[in-house]
MARLUMNU-484094 format. One record per atom (N, C-alpha, C): x, y, z; atom name. Coordinates in nm, 3 decimals. Atoms other than C-alpha are relative to their C-alpha. Example, Ala and Ser with C-alpha at 12.3 -4.5 7.8 and 13.67 -1.06 7.14 Angstrom:
BEGIN
        c1        c2        c3   site
     0.089    -0.119     0.000      N
     1.230    -0.450     0.780     CA
     0.090     0.120     0.000      C
    -0.082    -0.119    -0.006      N
     1.367    -0.106     0.714     CA
    -0.077     0.109     0.073      C
***
This chain:
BEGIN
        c1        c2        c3   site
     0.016     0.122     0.078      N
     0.386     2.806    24.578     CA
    -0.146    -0.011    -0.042      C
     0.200     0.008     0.072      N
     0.022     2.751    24.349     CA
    -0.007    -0.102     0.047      C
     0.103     0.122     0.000      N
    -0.201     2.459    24.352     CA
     0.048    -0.058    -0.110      C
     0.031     0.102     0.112      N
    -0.139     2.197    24.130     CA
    -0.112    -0.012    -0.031      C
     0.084    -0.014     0.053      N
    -0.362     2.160    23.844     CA
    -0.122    -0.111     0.069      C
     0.092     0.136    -0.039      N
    -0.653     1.918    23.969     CA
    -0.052    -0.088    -0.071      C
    -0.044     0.095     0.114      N
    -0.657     1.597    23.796     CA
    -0.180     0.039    -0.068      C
     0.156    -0.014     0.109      N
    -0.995     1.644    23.543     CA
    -0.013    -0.135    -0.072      C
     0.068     0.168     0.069      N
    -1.174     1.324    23.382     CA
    -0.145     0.075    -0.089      C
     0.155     0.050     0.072      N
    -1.503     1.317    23.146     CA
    -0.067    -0.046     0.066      C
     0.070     0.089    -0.058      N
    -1.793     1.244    23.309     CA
    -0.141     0.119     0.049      C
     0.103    -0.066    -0.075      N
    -2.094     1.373    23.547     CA
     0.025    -0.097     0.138      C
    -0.001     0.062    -0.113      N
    -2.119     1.380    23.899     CA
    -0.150     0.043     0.048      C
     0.120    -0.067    -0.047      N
    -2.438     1.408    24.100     CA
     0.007    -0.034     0.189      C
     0.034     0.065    -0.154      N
    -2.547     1.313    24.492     CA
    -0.187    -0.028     0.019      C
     0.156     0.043    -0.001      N
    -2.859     1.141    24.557     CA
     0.036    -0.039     0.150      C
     0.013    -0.084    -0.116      N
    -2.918     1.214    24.954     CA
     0.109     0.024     0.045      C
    -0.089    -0.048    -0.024      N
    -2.608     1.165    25.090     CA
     0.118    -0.063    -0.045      C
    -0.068     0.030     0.044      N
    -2.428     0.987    24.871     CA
     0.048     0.061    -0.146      C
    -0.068    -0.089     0.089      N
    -2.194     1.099    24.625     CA
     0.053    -0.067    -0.153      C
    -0.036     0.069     0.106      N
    -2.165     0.950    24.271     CA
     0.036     0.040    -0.124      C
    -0.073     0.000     0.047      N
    -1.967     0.950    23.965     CA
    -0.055    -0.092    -0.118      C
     0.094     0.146     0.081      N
    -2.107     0.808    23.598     CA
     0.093     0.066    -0.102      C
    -0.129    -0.008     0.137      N
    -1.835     0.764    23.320     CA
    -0.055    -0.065    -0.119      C
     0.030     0.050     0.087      N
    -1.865     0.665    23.007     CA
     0.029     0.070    -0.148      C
    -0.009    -0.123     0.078      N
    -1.800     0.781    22.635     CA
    -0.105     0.067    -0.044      C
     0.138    -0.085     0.015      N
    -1.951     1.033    22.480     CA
    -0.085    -0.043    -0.063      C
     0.111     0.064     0.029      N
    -2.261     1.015    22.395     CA
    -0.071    -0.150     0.068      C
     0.048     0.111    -0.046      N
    -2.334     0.699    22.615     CA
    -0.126     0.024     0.068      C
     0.119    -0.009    -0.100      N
    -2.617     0.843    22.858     CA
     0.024     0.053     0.109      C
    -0.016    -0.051    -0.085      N
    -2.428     0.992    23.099     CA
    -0.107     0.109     0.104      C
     0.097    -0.083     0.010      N
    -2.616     1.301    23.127     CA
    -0.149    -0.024     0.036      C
     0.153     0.064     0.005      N
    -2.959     1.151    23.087     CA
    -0.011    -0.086     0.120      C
     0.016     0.054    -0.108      N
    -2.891     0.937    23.342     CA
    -0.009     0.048     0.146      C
     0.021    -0.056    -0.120      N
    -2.827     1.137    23.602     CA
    -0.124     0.101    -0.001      C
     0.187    -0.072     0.009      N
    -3.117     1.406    23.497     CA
    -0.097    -0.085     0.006      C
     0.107     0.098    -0.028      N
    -3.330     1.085    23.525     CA
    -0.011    -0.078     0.158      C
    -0.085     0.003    -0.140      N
    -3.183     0.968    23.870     CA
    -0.073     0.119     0.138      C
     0.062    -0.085    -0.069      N
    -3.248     1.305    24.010     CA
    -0.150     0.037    -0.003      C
     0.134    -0.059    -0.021      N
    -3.588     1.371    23.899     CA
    -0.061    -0.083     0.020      C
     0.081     0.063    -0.072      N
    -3.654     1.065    24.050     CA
    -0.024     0.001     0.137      C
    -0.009    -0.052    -0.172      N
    -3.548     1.152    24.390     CA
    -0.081     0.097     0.011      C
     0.040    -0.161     0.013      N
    -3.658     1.495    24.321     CA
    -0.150    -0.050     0.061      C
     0.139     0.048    -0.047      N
    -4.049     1.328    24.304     CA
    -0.017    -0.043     0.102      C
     0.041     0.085    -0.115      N
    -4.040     1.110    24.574     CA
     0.032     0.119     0.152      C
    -0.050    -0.069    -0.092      N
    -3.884     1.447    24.770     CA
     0.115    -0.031     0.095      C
    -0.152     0.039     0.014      N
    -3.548     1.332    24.813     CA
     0.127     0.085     0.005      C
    -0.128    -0.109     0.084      N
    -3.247     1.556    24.799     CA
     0.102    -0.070    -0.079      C
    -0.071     0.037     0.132      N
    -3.082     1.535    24.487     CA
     0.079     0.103    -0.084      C
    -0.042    -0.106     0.085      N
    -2.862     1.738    24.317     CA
     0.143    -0.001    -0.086      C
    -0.081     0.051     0.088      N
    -2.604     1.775    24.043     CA
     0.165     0.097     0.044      C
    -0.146    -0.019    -0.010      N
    -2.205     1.841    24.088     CA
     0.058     0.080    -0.076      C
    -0.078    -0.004     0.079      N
    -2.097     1.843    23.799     CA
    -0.052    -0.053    -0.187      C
     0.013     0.087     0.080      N
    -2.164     1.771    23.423     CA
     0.121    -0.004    -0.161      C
    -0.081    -0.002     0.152      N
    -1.916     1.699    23.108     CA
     0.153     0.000     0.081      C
    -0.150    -0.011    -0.021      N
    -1.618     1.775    23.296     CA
     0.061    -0.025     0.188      C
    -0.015     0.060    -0.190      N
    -1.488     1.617    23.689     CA
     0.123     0.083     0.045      C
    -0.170     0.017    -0.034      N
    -1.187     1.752    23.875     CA
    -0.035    -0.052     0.144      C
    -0.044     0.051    -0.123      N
    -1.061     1.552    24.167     CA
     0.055     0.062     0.080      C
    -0.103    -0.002    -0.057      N
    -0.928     1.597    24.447     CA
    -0.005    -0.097     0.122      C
    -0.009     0.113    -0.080      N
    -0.783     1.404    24.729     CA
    -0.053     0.094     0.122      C
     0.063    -0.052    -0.102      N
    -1.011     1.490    25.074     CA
     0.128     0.054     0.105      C
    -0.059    -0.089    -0.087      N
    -0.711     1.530    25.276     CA
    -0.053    -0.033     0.133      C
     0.051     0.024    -0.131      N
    -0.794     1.587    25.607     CA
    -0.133     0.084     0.040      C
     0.128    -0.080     0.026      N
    -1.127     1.773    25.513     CA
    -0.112    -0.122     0.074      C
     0.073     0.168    -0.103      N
    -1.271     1.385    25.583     CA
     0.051    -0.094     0.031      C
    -0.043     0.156    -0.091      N
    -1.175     1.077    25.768     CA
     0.040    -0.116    -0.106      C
     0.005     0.179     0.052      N
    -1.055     0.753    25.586     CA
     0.055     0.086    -0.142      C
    -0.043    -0.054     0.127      N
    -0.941     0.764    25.225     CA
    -0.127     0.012    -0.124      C
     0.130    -0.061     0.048      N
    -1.188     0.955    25.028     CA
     0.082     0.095    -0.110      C
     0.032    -0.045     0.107      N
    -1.224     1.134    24.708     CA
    -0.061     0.113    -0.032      C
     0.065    -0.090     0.040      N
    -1.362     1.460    24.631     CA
    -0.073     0.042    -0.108      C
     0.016    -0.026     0.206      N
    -1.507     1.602    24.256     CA
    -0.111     0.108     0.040      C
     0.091    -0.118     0.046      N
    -1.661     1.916    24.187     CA
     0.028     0.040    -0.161      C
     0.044    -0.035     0.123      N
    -1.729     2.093    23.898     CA
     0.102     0.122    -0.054      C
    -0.061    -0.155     0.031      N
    -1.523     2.373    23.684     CA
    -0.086     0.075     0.010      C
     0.089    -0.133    -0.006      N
    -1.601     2.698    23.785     CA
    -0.135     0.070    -0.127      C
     0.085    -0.042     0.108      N
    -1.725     2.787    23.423     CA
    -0.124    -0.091    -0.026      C
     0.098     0.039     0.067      N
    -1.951     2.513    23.393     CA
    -0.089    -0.097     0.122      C
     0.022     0.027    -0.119      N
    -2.079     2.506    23.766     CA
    -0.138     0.020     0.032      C
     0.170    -0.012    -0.011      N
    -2.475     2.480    23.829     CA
    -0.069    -0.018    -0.185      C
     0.059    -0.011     0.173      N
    -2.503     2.386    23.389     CA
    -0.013    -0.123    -0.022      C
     0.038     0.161     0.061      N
    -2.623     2.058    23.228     CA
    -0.035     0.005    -0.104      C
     0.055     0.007     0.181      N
    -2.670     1.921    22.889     CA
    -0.145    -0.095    -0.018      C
     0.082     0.139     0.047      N
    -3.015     1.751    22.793     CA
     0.001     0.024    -0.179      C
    -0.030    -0.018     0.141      N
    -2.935     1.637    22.456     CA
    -0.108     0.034    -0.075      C
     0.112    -0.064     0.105      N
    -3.145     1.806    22.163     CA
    -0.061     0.137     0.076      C
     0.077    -0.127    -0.061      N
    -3.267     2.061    22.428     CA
     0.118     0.117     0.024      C
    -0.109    -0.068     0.026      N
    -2.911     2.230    22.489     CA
     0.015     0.012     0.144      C
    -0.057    -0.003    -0.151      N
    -2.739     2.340    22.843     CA
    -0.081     0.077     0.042      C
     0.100    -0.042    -0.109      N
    -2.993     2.433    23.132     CA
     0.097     0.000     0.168      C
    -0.010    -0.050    -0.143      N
    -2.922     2.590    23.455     CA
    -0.028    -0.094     0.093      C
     0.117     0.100    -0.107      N
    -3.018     2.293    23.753     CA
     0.102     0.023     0.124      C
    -0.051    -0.016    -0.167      N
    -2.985     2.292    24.134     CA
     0.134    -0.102     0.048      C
    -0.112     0.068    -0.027      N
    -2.642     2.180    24.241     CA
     0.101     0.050     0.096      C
    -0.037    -0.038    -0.129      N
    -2.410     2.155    24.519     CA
     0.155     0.036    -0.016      C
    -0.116    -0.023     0.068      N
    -2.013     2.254    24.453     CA
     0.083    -0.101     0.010      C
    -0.131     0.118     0.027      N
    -1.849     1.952    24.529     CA
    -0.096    -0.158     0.094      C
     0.028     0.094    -0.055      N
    -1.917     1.603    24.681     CA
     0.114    -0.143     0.017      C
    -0.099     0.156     0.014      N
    -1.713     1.284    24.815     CA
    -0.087    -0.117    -0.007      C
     0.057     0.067     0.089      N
    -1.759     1.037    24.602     CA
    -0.004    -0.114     0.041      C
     0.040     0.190    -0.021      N
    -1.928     0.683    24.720     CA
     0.014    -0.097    -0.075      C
     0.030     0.102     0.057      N
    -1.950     0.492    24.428     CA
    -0.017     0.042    -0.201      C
    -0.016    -0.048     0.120      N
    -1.879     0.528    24.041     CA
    -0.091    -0.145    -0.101      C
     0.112     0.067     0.048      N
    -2.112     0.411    23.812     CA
     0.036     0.019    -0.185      C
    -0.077     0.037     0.102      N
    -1.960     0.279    23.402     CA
    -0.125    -0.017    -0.079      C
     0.076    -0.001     0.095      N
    -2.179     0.314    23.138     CA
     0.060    -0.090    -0.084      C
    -0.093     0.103     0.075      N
    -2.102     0.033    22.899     CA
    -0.166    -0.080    -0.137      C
     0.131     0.075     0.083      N
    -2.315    -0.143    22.562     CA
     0.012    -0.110     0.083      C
     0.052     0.121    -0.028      N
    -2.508    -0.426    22.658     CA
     0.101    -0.105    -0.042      C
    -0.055     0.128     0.011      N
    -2.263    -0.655    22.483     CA
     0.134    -0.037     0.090      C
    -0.098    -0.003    -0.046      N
    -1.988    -0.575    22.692     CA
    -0.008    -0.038     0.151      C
    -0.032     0.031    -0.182      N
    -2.129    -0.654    23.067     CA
    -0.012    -0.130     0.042      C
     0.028     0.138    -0.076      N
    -2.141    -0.973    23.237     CA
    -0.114    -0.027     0.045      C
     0.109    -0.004    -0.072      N
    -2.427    -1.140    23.315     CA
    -0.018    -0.033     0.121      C
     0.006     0.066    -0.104      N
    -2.362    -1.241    23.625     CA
     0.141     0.079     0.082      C
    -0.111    -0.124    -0.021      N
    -2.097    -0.885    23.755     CA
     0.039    -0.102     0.129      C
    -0.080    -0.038    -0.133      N
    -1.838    -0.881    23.995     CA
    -0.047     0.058     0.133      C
     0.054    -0.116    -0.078      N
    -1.979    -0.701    24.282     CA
     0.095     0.011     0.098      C
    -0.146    -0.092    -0.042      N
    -1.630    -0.606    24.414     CA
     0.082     0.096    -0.090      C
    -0.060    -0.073     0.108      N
    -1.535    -0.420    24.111     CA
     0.049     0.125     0.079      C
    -0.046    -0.136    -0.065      N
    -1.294    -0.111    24.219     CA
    -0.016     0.046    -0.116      C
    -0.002    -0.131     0.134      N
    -1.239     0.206    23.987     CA
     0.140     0.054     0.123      C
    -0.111    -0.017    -0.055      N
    -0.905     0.340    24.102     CA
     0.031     0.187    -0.012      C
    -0.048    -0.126    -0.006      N
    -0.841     0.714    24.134     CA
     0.174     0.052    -0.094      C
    -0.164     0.000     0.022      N
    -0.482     0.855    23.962     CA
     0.091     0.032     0.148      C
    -0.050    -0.071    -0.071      N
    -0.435     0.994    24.297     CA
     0.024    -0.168     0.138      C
    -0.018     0.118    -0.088      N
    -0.489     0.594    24.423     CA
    -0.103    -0.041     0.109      C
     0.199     0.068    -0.088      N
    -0.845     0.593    24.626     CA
    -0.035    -0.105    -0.126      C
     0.081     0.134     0.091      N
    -1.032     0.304    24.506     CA
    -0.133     0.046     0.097      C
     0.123     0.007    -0.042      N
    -1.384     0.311    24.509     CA
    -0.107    -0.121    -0.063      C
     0.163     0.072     0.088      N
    -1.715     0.085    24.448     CA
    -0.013    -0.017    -0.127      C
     0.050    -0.074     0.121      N
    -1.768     0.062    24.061     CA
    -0.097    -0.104    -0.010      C
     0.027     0.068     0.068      N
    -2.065    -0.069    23.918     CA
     0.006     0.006    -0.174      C
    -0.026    -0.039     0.182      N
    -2.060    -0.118    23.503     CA
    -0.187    -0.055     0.011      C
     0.168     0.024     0.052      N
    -2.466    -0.079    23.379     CA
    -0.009     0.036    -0.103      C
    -0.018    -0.020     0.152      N
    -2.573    -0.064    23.048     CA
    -0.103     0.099    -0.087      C
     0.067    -0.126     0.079      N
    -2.629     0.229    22.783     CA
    -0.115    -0.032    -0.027      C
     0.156     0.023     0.049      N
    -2.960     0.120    22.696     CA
    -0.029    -0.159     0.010      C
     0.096    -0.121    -0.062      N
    -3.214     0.058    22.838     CA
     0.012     0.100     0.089      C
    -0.044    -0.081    -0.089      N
    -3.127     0.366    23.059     CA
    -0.142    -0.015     0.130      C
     0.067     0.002    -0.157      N
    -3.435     0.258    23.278     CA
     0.058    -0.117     0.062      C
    -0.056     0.076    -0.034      N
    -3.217    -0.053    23.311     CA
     0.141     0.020     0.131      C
    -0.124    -0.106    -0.062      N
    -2.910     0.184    23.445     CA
    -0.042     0.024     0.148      C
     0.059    -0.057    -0.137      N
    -3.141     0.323    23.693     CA
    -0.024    -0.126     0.110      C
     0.038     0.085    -0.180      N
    -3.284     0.030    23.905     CA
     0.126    -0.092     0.044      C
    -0.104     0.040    -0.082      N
    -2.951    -0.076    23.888     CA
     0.077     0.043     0.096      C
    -0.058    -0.136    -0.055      N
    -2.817     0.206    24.036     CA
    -0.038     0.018     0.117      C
     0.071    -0.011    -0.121      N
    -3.070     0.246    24.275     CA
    -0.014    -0.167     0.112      C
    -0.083     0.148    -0.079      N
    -3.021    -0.139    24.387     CA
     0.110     0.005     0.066      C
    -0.144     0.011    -0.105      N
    -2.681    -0.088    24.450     CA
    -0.044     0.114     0.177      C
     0.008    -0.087    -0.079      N
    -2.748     0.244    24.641     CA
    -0.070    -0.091     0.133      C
     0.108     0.105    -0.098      N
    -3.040     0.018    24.862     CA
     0.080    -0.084     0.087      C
    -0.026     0.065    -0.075      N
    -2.821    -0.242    24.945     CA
     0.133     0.035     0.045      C
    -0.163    -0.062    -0.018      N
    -2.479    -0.044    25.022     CA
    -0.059     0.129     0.071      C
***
């Protein structure tokens, strides 16, 4: 009997030390940029940081790999240790093959977020994990970040 296909989504994944995150959004929103900005902030401060995954997610369910109901996501093989910075084209960066995922992070325009969020928001898996989501907004992308890094701080 094979493997079922593993469910795939749009997106980028990265891990900033030991958490494992997840940033959706359409294309062209900042995805990308965000996490190459993310990491090379950890990166400075000497941090471990590193990238998953970029353009393309597959899931899977942890199983009994970890405890509790958890989430997996790595990267397709073909496009495993590659990243896009836009205008510059796909670059090689340090990355780990998979990570379970803490907390998913929604790229969204400014006109669309609340000023005053949810901070129970789930994001739901097809496979039925629910996780953390926050929604932060495409620009300013240094706006994205200290949100990002807020949540991370107080969670």
């Amino acid at each position: 009997m094979s493997n079922p296909e593993p469910v795939s989504q749009h997106g980028c994944a990265i891990v900033l030390g030991a958490r494992g995150l997840i940033v959706l959004g359409p294309s062209g929103s900042g995805k990308s940029r965000l996490c190459h900005l993310l990491i090379e902030r950890r990166t400075e401060q000497s941090l471990y940081a590193r990238w998953v995954a970029d353009d393309r997610l597959f899931f899977e369910e942890a199983g009994e790999q970890v405890p509790g109901d958890k989430l997996i996501v790595r990267s397709p093989d073909s496009i495993a240790g590659l990243a896009e910075r836009r205008f510059r084209g796909i670059e090689p960066v340090s990355y780990q093959t998979r990570a379970v995922v803490d907390l998913v992070v929604q790229l969204e325009p400014t006109e669309n977020l609340e000023r005053l969020p949810d901070s129970n928001l789930k994001w739901t898996s097809l496979g039925g994990v629910e996780l953390p989501l926050i929604k932060v907004p495409c620009h300013p992308i240094e706006q994205a970040i200290e949100l990002v890094e807020a949540h991370l701080k107080q969670n």
